[in-house]
N, CA, C and O atoms as a DFTB+ gen file, in Angstrom:
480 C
 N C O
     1  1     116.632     108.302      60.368
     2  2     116.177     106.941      60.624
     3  2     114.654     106.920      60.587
     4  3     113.915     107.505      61.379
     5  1     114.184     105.942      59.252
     6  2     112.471     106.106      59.792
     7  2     111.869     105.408      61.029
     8  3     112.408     104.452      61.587
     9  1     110.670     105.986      61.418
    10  2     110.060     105.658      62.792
    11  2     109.559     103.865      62.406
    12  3     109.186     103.385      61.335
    13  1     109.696     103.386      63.403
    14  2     108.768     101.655      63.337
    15  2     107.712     102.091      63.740
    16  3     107.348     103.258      63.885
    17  1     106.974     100.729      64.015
    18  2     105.909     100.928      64.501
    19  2     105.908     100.201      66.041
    20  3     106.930      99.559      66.282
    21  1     105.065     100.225      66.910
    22  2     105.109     100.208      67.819
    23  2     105.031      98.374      68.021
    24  3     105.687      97.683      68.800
    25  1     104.327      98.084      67.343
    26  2     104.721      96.037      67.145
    27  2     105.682      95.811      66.957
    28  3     106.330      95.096      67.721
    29  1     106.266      96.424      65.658
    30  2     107.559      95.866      65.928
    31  2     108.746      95.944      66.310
    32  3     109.687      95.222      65.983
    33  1     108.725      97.490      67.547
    34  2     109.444      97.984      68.146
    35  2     108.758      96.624      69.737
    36  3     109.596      96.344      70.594
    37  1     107.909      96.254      69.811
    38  2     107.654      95.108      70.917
    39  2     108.051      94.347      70.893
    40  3     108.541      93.677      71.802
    41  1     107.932      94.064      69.122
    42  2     108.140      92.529      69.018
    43  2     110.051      91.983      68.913
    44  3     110.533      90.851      68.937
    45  1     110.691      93.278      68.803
    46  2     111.893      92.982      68.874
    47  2     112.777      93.220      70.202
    48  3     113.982      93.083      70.413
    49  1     111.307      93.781      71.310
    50  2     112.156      93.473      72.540
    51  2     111.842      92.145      72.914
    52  3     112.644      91.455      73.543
    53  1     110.357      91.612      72.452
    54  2     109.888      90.577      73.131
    55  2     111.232      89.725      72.843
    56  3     112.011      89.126      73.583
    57  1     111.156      89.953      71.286
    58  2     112.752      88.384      70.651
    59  2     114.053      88.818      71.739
    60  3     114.827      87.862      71.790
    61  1     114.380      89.620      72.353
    62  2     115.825      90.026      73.078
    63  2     115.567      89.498      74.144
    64  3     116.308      88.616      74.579
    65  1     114.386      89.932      74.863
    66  2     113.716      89.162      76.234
    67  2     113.924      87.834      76.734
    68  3     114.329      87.416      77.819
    69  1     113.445      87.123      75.395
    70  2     113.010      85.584      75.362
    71  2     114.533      85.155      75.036
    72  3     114.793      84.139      75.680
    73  1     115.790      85.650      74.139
    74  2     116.805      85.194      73.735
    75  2     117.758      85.612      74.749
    76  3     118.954      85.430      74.519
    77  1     117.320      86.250      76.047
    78  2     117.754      86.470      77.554
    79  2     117.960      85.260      78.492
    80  3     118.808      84.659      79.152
    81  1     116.772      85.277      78.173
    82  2     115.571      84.400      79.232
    83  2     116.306      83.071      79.023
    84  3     116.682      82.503      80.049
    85  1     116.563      82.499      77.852
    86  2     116.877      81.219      77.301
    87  2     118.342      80.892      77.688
    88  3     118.598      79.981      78.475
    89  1     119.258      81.632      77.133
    90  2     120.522      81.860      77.962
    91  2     120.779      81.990      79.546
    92  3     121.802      81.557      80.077
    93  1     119.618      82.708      80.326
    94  2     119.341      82.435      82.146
    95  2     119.477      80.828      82.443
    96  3     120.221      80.137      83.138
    97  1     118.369      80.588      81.552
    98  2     117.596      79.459      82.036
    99  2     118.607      77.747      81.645
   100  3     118.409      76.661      82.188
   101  1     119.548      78.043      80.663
   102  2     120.079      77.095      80.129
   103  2     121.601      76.954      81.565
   104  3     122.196      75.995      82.056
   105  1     121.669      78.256      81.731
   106  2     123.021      78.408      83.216
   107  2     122.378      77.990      84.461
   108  3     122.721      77.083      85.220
   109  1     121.129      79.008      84.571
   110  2     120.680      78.574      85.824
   111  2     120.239      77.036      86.482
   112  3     120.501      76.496      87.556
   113  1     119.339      76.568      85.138
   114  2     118.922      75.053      85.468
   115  2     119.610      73.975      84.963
   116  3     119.100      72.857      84.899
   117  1     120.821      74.242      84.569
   118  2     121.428      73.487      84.127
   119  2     121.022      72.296      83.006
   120  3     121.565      71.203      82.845
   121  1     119.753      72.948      82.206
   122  2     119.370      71.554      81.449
   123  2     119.047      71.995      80.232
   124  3     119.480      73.121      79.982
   125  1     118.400      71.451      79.358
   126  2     118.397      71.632      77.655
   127  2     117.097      72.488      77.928
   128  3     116.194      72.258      78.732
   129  1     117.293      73.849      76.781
   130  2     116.343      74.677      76.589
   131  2     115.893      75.144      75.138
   132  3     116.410      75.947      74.362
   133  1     114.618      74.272      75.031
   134  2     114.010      74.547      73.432
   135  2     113.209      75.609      73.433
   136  3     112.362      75.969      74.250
   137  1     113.516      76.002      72.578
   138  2     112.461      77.535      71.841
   139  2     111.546      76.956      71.146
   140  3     111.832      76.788      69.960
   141  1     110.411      76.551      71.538
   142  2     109.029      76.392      70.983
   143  2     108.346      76.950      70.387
   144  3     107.567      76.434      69.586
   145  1     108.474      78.490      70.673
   146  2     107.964      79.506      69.831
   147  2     108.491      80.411      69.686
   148  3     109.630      80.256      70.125
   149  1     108.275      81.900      69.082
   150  2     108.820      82.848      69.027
   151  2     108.897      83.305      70.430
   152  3     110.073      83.534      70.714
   153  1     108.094      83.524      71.410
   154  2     108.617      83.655      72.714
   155  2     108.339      82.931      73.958
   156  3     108.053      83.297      75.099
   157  1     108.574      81.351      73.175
   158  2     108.552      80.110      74.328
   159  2     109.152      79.440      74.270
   160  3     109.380      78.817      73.233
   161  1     109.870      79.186      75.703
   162  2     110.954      77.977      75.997
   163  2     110.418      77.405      76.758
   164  3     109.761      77.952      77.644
   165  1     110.568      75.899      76.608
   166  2     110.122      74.671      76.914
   167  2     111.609      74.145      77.242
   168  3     112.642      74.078      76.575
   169  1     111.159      73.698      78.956
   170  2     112.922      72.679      79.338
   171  2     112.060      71.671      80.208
   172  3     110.932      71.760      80.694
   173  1     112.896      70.811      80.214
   174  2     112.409      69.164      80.751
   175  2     113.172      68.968      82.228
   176  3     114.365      69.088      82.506
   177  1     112.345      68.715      82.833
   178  2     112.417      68.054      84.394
   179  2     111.843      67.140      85.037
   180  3     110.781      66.783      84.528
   181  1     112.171      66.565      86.065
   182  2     111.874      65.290      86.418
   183  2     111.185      65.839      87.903
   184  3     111.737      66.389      88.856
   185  1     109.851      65.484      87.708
   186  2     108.968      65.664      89.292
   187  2     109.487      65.131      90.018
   188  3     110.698      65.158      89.799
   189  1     109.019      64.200      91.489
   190  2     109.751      63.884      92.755
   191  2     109.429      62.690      92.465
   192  3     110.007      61.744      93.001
   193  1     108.355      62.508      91.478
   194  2     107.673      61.461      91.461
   195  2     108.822      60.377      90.590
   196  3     108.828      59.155      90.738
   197  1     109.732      61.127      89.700
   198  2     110.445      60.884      88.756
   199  2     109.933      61.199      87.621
   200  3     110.914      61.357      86.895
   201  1     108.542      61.484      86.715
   202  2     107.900      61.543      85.861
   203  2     109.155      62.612      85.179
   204  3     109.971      63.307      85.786
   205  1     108.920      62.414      83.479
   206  2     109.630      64.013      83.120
   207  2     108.451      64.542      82.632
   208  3     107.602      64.064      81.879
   209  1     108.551      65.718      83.245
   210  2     107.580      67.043      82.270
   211  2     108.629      68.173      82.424
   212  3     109.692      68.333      83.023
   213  1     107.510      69.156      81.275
   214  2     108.268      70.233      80.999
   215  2     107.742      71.329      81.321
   216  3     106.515      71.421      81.291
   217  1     108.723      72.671      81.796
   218  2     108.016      73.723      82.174
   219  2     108.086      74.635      81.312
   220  3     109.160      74.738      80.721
   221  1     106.998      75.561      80.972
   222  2     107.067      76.001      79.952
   223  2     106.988      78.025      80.351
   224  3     106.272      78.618      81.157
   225  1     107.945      78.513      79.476
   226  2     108.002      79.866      80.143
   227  2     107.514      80.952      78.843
   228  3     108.389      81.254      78.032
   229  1     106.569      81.339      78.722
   230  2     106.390      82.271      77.732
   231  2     106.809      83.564      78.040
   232  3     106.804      83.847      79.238
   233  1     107.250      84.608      77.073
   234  2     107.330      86.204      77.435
   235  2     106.277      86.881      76.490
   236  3     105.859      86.450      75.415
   237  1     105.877      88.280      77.275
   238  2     104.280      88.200      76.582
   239  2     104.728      89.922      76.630
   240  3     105.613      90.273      77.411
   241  1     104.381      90.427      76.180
   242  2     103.725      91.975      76.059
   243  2     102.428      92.327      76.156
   244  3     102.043      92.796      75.085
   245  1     101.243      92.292      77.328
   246  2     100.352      92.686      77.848
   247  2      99.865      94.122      76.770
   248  3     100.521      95.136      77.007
   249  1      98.843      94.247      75.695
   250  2      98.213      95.725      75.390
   251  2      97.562      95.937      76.808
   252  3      97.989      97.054      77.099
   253  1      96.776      95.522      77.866
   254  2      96.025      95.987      78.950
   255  2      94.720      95.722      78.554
   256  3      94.336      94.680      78.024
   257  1      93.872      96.956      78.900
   258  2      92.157      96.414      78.742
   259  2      91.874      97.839      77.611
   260  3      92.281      98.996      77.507
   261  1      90.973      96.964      76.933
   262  2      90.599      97.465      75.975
   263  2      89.156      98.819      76.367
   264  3      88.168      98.769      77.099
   265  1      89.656      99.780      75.551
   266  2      88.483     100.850      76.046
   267  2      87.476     101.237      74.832
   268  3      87.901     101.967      73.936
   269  1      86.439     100.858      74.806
   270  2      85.113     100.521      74.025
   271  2      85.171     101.979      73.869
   272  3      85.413     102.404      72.739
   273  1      84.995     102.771      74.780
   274  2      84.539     104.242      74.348
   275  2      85.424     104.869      72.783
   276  3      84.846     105.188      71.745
   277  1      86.786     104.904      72.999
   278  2      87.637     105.265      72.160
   279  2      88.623     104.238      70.976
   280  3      89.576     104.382      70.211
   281  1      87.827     103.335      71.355
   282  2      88.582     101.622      70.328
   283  2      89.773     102.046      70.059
   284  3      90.102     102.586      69.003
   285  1      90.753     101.736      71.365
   286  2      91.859     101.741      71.691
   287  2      92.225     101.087      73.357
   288  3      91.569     101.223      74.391
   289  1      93.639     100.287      73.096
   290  2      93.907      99.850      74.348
   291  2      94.059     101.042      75.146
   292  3      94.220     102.151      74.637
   293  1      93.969     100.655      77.441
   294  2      94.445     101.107      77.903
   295  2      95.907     100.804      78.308
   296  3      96.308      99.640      78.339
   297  1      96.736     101.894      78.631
   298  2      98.156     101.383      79.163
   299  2      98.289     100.082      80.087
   300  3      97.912     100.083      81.259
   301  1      98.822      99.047      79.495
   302  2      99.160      97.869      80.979
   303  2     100.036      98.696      82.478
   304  3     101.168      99.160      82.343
   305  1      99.575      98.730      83.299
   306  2      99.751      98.562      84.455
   307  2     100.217      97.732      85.060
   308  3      99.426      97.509      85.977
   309  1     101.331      96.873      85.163
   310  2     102.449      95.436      85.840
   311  2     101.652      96.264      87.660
   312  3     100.825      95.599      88.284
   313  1     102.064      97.547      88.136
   314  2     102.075      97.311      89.151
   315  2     100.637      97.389      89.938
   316  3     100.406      97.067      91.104
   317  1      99.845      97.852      89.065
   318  2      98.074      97.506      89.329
   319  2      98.152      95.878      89.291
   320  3      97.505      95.247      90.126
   321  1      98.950      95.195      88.317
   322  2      98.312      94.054      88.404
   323  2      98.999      93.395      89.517
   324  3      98.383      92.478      90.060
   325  1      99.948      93.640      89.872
   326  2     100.558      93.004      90.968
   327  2     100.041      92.993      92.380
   328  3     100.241      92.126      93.232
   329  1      99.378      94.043      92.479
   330  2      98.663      94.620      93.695
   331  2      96.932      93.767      93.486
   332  3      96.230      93.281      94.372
   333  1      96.797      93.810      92.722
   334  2      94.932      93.017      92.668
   335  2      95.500      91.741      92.258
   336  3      94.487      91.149      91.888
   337  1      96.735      90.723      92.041
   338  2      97.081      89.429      92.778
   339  2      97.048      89.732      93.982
   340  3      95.954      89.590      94.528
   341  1      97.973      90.145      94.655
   342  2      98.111      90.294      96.063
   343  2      96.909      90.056      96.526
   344  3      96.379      89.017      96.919
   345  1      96.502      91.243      96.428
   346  2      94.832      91.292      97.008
   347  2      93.535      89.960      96.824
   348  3      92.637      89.487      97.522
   349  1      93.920      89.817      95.892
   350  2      93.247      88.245      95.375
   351  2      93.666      87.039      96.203
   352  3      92.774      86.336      96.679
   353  1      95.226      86.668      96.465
   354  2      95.656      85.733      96.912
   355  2      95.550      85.993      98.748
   356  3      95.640      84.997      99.465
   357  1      95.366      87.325      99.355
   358  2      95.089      87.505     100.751
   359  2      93.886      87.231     101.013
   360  3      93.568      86.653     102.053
   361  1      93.051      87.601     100.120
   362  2      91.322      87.129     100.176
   363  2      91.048      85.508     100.364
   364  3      90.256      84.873     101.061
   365  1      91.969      85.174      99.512
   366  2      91.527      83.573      99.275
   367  2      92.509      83.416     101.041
   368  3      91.871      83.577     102.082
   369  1      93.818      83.144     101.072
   370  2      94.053      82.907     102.020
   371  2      93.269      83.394     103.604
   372  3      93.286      82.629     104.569
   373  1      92.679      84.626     103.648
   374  2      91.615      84.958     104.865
   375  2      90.501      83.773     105.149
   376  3      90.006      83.427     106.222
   377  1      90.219      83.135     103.453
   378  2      89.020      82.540     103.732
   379  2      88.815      81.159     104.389
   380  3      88.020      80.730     105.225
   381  1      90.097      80.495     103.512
   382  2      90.819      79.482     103.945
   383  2      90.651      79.470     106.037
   384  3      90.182      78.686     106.863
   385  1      91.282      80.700     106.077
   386  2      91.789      80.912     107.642
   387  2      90.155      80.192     108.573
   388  3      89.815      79.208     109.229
   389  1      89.406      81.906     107.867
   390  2      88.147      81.587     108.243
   391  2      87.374      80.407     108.503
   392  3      86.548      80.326     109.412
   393  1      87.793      79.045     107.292
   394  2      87.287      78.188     107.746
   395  2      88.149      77.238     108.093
   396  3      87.759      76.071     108.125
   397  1      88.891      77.424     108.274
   398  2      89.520      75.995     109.370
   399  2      89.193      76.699     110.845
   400  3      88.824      75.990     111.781
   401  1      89.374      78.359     111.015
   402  2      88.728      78.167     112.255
   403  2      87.481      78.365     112.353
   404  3      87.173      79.217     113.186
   405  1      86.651      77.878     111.796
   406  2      85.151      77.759     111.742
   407  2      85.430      76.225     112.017
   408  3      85.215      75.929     113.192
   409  1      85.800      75.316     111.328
   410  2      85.732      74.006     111.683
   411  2      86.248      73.424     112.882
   412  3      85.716      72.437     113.390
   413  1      87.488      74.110     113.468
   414  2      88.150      73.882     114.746
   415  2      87.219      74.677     115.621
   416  3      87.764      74.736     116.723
   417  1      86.024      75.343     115.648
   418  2      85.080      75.681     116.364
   419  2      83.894      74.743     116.682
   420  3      83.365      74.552     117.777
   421  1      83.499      74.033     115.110
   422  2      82.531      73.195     115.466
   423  2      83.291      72.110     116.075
   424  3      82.821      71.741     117.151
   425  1      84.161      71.600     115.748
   426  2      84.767      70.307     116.717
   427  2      84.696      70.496     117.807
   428  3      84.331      69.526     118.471
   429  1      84.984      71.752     118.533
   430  2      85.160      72.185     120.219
   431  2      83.715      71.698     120.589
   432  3      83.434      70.811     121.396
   433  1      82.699      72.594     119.700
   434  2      81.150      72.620     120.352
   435  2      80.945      71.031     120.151
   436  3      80.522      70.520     121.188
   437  1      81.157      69.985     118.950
   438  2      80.645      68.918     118.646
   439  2      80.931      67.759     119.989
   440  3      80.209      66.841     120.379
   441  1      82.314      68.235     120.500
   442  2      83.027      67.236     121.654
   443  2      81.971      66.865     122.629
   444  3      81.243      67.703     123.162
   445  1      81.910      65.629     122.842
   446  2      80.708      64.953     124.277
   447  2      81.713      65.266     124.998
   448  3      82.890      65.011     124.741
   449  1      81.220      65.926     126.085
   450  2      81.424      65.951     127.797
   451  2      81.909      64.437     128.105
   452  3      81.376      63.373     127.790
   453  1      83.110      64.700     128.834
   454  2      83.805      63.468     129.576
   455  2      82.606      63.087     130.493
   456  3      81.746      63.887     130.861
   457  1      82.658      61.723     130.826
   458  2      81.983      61.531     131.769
   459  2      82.190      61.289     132.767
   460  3      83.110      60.494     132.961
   461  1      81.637      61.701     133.636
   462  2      81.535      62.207     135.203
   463  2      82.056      60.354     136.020
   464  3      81.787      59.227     135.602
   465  1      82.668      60.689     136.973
   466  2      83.303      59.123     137.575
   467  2      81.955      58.701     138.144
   468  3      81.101      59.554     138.384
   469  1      81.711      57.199     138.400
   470  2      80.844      56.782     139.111
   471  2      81.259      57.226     140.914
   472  3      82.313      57.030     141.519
   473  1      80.087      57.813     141.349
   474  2      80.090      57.997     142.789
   475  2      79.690      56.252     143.427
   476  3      78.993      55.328     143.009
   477  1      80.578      56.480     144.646
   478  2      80.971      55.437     145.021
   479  2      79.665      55.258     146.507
   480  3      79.686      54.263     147.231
């Protein structure tokens, strides 16, 4: 059997992936699922608002980051990247924290003193 190449040994998991994905998505959400692209499905839903839009799900094969020294990709890493979201989305949420209780601080200090009853 001759060897492929490594695209299109991707590109024919990406097509199995996405022709997965489409079959999930047509059971799970119960609604019409168009293939927009070679690995995008586009299905239609109705916000709360009632509006219809559509959500759109691509499947991707990540090369990773590119290394200048040797002009060649590095290996993608899913679980590096999963971990520096994390880390990204705890940062933002700390900061958030930080300032609502920074603001529920200045309100305490901003409060006027009740005032004292008239002495009789």
């Amino acid at each position: 059997m001759a060897e492929i190449s490594t695209t299109v040994a991707n590109n024919k998991l990406r097509s199995n992936v996405t022709d997965n994905v489409l079959e999930w998505a047509k059971t799970f959400f119960d609604c019409d699922c168009l293939r927009v692209g070679n690995n995008e499905i586009s299905m239609p839903f109705l916000n709360e608002k009632g509006d219809e839009i559509y959500v759109n799900i691509a499947v991707t094969i990540p090369k990773g980051e590119r290394d200048p020294g040797n002009h060649c990709y590095l290996p993608y890493d899913g679980y590096a990247a999963a971990e520096a979201y994390n880390a990204e989305v705890a940062k933002k949420e700390d900061a958030v924290k930080a300032k609502a209780e920074a603001a529920a601080l200045k309100k305490k200090r901003d409060r006027k003193p009740k005032k004292e009853p008239a002495a009789e």
